[in-house]
N, C-alpha and C positions, 0 to 999 in steps of 0.2 A: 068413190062412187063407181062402182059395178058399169059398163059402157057394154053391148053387145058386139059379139064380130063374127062374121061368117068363118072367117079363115083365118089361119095361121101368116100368112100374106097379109093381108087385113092388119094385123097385129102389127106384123113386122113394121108394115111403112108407115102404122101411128107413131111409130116409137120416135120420143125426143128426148134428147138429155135434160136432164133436169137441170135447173141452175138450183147448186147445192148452198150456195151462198144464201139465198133465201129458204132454202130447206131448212138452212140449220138456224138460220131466224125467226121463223116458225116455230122449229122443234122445240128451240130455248124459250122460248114465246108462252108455248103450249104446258112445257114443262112447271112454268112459274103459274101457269093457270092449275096446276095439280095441287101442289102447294101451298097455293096461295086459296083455294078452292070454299067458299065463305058455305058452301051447303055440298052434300052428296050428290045432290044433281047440277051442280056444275062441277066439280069432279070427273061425273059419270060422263057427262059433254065434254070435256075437256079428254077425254082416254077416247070416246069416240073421233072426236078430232083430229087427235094423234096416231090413230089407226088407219084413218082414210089418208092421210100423209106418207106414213111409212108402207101402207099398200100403193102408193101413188110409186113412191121409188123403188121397191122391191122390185116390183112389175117391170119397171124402164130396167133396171137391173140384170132380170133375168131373159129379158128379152134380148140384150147385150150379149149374155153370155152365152145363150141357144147360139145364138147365128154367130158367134166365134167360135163355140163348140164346132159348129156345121163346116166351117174352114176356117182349119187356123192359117191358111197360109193368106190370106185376102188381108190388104193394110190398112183395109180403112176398117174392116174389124178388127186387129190385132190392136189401130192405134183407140179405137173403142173399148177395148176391151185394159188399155193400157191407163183407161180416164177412170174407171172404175177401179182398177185396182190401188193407184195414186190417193184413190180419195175413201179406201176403206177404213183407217182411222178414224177420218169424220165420222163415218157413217157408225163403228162401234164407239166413236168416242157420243155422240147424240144418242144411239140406245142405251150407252150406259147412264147418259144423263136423264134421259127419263125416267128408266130403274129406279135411281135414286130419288126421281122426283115421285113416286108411285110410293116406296117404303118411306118417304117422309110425310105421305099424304094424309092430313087429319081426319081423312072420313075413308082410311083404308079398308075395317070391317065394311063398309058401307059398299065402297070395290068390289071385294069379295065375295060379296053376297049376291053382286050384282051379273059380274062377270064371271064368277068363280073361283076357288082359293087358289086354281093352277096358277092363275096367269102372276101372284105376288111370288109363288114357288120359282116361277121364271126370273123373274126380276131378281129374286133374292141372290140366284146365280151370277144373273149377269150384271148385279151393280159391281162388281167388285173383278171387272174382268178389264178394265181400263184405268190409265192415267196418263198425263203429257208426256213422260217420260220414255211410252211405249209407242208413238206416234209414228215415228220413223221407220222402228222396227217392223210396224205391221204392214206401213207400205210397203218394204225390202220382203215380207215374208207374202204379200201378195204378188209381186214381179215374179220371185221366185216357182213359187207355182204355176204362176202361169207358162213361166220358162218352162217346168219340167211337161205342162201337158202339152208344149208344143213339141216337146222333141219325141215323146213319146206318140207321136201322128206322125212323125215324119214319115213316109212311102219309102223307106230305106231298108227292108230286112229282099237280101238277096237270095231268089230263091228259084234254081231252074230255069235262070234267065227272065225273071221277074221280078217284079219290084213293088212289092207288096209292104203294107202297114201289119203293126202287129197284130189288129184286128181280122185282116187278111189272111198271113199265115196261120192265124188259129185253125183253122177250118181242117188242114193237115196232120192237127195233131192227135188227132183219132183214126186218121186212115188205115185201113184195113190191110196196108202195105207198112213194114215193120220200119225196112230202109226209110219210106217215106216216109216214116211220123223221124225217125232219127236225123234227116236230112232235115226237115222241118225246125225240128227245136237249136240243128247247130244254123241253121239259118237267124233263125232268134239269138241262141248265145254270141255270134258273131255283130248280131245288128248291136246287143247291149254293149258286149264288150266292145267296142267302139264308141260307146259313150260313157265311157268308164270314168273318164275323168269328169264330163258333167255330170253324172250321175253322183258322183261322190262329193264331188265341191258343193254343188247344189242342196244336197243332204247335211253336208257338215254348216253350211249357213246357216238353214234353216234349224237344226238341234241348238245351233249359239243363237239365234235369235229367240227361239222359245225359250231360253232358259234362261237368259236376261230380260225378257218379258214375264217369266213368273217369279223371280227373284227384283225386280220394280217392282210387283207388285205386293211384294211382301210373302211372298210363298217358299218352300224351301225347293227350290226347280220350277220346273214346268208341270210337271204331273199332276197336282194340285189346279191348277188353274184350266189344263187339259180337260177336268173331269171337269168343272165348274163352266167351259164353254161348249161342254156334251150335253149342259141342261140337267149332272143325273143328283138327281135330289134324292130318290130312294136310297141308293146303296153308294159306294164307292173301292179305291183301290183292294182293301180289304176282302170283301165279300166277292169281287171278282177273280181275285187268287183262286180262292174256295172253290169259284164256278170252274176255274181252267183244272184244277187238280181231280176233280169229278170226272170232268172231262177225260183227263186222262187215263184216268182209273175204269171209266166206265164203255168208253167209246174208242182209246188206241186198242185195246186188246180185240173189239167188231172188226175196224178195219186193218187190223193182221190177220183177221182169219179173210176177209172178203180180199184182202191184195194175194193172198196165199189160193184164193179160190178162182182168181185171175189169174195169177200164173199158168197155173196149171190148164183151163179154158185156151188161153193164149200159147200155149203149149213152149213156154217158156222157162230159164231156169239160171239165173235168177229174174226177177219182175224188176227192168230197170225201167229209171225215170219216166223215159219217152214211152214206156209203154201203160202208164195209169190211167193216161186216156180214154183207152179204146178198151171197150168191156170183152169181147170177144173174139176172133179170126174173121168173123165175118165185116167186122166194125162197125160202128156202131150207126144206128140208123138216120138216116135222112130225115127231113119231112117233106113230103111230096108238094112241088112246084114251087113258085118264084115267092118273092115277097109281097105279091098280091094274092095268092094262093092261101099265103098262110092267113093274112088278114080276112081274106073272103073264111075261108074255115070259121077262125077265129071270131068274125061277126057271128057264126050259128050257135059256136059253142056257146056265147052269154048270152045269147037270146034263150037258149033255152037251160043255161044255167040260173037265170033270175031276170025275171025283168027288168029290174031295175038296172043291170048292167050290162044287161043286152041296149036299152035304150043309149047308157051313156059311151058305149063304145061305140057305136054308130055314130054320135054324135063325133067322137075322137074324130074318126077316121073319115066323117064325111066335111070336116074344118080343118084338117088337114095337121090335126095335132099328136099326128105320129111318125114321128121321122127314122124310118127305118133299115133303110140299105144304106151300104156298104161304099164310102165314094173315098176316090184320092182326097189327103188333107184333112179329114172330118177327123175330129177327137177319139181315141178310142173308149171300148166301155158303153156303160147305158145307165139311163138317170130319168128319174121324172121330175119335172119342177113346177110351178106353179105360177098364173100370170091372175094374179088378185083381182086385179082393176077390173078382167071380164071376167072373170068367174070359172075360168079353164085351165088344168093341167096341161103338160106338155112332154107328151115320150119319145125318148131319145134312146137309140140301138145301133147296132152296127149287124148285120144280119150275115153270115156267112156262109150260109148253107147247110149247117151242122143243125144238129136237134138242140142244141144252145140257144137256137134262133127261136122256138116255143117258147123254154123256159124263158128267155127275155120276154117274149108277148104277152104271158103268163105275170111275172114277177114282177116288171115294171107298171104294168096296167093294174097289178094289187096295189100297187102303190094310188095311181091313178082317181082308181075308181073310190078310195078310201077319203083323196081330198076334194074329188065329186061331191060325195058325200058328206062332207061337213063344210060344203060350200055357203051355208047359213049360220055357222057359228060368226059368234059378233066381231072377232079378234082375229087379225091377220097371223098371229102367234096359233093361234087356234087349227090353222088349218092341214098343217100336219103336225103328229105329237112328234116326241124325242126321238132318238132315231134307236134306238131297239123298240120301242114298241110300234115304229113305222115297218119296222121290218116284217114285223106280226102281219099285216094287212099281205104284202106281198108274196111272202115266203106260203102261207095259208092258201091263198088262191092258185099258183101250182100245186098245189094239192087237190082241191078243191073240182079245176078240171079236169083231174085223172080219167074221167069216165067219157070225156072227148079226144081221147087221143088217136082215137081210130082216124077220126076227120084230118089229122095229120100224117099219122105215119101207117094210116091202114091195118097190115097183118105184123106189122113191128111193134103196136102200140104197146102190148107187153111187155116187150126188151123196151122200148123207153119208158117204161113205168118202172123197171125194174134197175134201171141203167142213173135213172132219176136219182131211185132212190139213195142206189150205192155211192153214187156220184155226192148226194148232199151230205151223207155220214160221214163222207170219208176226207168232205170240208170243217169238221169242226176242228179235228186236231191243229189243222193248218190253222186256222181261227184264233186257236188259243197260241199257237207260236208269235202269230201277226201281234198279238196284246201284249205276251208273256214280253216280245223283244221289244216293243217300246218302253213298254216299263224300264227295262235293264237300263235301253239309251238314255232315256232323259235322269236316271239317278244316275248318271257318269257319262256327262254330254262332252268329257276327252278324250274319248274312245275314237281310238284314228281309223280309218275307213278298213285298214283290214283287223283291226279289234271288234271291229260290228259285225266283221263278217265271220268272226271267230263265234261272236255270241248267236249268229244266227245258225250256224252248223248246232251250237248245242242246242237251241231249241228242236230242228230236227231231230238229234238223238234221243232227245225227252218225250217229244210228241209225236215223231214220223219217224219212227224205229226202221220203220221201214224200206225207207226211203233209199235207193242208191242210184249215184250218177254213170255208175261203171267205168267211170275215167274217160267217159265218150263227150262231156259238157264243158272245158277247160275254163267258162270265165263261171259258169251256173256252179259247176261244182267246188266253187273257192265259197259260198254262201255269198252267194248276191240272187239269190231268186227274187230275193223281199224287195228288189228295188223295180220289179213289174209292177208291184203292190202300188196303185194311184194313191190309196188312201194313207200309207205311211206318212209321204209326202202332202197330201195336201187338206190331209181331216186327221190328222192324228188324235188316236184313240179310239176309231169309229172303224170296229172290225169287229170286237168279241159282242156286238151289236147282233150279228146275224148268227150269233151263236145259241143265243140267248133267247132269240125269236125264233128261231127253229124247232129249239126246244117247245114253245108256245103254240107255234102254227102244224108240229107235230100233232098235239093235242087237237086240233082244229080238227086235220084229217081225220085220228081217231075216234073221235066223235060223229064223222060224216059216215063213217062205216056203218056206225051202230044205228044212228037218226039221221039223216041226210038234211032235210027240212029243219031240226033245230039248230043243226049247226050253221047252218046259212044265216040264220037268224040270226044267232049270235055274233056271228059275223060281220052281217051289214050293221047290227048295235054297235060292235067293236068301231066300224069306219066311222059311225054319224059322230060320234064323239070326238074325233078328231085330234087334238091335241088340250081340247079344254079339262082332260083329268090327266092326272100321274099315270106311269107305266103300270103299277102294280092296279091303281083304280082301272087301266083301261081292262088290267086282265079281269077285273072282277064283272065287267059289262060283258066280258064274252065269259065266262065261266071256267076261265082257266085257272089251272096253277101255276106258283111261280116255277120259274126255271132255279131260283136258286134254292128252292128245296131237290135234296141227293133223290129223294124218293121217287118226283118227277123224273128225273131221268134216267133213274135205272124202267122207269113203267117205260119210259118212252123208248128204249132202246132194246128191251123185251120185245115190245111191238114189233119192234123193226126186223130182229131175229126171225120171228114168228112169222111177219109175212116174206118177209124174203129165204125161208124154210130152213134157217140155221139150226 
């Protein structure tokens, strides 16, 4: 049941732990009511039941994990956040038992019809993502993560006589000073390589534990069960090959000629590592004033980019559901998550001062306002879809405000429109590296820590030709970049996601060009739906194409030539 709260405070100090011993006697409880279900409309009661449960603990859940996000170093969140991850078994072993209880239900069409065919697509995934045997395992693999996001908060990267998080030093790596962004990045290769050996032990765990986890379950590795706990029922390993090879083919060759167009701007020669940041000599722009600046802006921009998300960002920022600077301890990174029970997202950022700090306002509030919007779908599953086509909402609306960027960076706004743009092309190849190398690990999960790092250089020679360390990075340039990578470590497989939605939310913009007003439209279609259809049905509510047709993105990559005057 939906409960009202003024504030994120409000929130906070409702939050109880659940006693999960009665959760899960419920769950089992409710599960036999699916089952066992003597008509459709107890069925249909019985899934409503079952959702206002699983939205009861999601909500306690994530509410846990904001405010250990917010400081990991605080013990009575760390030993909070230590209750939750001990008891994620349960909690996937109970949604696998409903899965099951759902595809064995006698009045499934009657489901179906009621809720809609996603929600049995879901299940179909995730009955078969559990058994006893993995119980253990998934405890150990959630410690582990939580291990690696505290080390990667730690205020440890030394820099200038400072003692900054690596969401901190980011802020230097565009500086308009050449020394400075190279003093910056060995300030980071020094912080990682210091944690070299947790960084690797921690990685080699977790590949032996997902691989003994998809091999329990009957899978030939983990790959297999990787895609099936990614929700992707359209496509899989196959057809994402296809999409990185495209990629290759269609967008390394863009971003050699834009790193070669850098150079030269930067009046450089060769274009090494530390300097892909920074688009020009000038470096690259600011946005004008503090982290209230940007949000004061940022309320005009959707006020008069739609009302309907001008209302709801007000609403963010005046409940207090946007947590945005920069503190010692707080997690690095940005995320939106969801708290069911009131009916509220919640944005998480680390604000540095760079023009990164828009695109975050931008990118995470796409997300936001998308599960705003389908705040009345019936199913807590429903409230955000799969994660490429969540990416579509996000990645679309940095686009989308292009035409307020003035309100941020005034007489710059052109260079960050153009800086934007170069900057997200020249993310896909990395994109496809990030997919291509997990693939490799988990079909040869005896790959010892520097065989990973072997196989991660040749992803760069495949995808980032470009790319060089110039012998200036000693621990970056052995291939460990990929362990900045959060998502390696703690979502694996959920990277060629935003590869795939760029593609899509490319199309967004180029639509807004030609119609501004229909593609808004289809856009806000795109959010209300939420995760109640498939990725490829969401694309057909907004009008797009897939991304894994070649012909999309050779259009879309044309486009990008064209306006950026290639």
């Amino acid at each position: 049941m939906r409960t009202p709260a003024r504030s994120f405070d409000d929130i906070a100090r409702a939050y109880r732990r659940p006693d999960l011993d009665a959760v899960a006697a419920e769950a089992r409880a409710l599960a036999g009511a699916v089952t066992g279900a003597a008509t459709a409309a107890d069925a249909i009661a019985a899934v409503s039941q079952w959702n206002a449960l699983r939205s009861r603990v999601d909500t306690a859940y994530n509410i846990a994990a904001v405010r250990y996000e917010q400081d990991t170093r605080d013990p009575a969140r760390k030993a909070e956040q230590a209750f939750w991850d001990e008891t994620a078994p349960l909690r996937r072993e109970l949604d696998v038992v409903y899965a099951r209880a759902l595809l064995d239900c006698p009045h499934r069409d009657a489901l179906a019809g009621h809720f809609g065919p996603q929600l049995l697509r879901l299940k179909q995934c995730a009955a078969v993502t559990f058994a006893p045997e993995i119980r253990d395992a998934l405890a150990e693999e959630a410690r582990l993560t939580s291990r690696y996001q505290e080390l990667m908060s730690e205020p440890g990267v030394d820099f200038r006589g400072q003692k900054l998080s690596l969401s901190g030093i980011a802020r230097y790596f565009a500086d308009a000073d050449r020394d400075t962004r190279l003093a910056a990045q060995r300030a980071r290769d020094a912080f990682l390589a210091a944690r070299a050996g947790d960084l690797d032990g921690i990685y080699d765990r977790l590949v032996a534990l997902r691989d003994h986890m998809g091999r329990a379950l009957g899978y030939d590795g983990f790959t297999p069960l990787g895609y099936k706990l990614m929700s992707r029922a359209d496509y899989g390993p196959d057809e994402v090959a296809v999409f990185r090879d495209a990629l290759r083919d269609a967008v390394v060759p863009l971003v050699a000629d834009l790193r070669r167009a850098q150079a030269r701007r930067l009046g450089v020669e060769p274009l090494l590592f530390h300097d892909e940041p920074v688009f020009d000599v000038r470096g690259n722009p600011r946005p004008r004033g503090d982290a209230r600046a940007i949000v004061a802006a940022a309320r005009r921009m959707y006020d008069e980019l739609h009302p309907d998300v001008g209302a709801f960002f007000a609403m963010m920022d005046d409940c207090g559901l946007l947590d945005l600077e920069l503190r010692d301890g707080k997690a690095p990174g940005g995320f939106c998550t969801n708290f069911a029970d009131y009916g509220v997202p919640f944005v998480f950022a680390n604000f540095n001062g760079t023009d990164h700090d828009v695109a975050v306002v931008t990118h995470e509030c796409g997300h936001a306002f998308q599960c705003w919007s389908a705040r009345d779908q019936p199913l807590i599953e429903y409230a955000f879809p799969t994660y490429e086509a969540a990416e579509v909402h996000s990645m679309a609306m940095e686009f989308l405000t292009y035409p307020w960027m003035e309100l941020f960076f005034g007489d710059d706004a052109d260079r960050y429109r153009r800086i934007h743009v170069e900057t997200e092309i020249a993310m896909l190849p990395y994109m496809a590296a990030v997919d291509h190398f997990q693939h490799e690990i988990y079909a040869d999960p005896s790959l010892s820590p520097p065989q990973r790092n072997a196989r991660w250089l040749d992803m760069e020679a495949r995808y980032l030709p470009y790319r060089d360390y110039g012998g200036l990075l000693p621990y970056l340039g052995q291939g460990t970049i990929w362990q900045r990578q959060g998502h390696i470590y703690q979502v694996p497989f959920y990277y060629i996601d935003y590869a795939l939605a760029f593609v899509c939310a490319a199309q967004v913009w180029m639509r807004a060009e030609r119609d501004r007003d229909a593609a808004l439209r289809d856009y806000v279609a795109m959010c209300e739906v939420g995760g109640s259809v498939s990725f490829t049905e969401m694309l057909e509510a907004g009008r797009l194409r897939s991304p894994f047709d070649p012909e999309v993105l050779r259009d879309v990559t044309g486009f990008i030539r064209s306006y950026l005057g290639l």
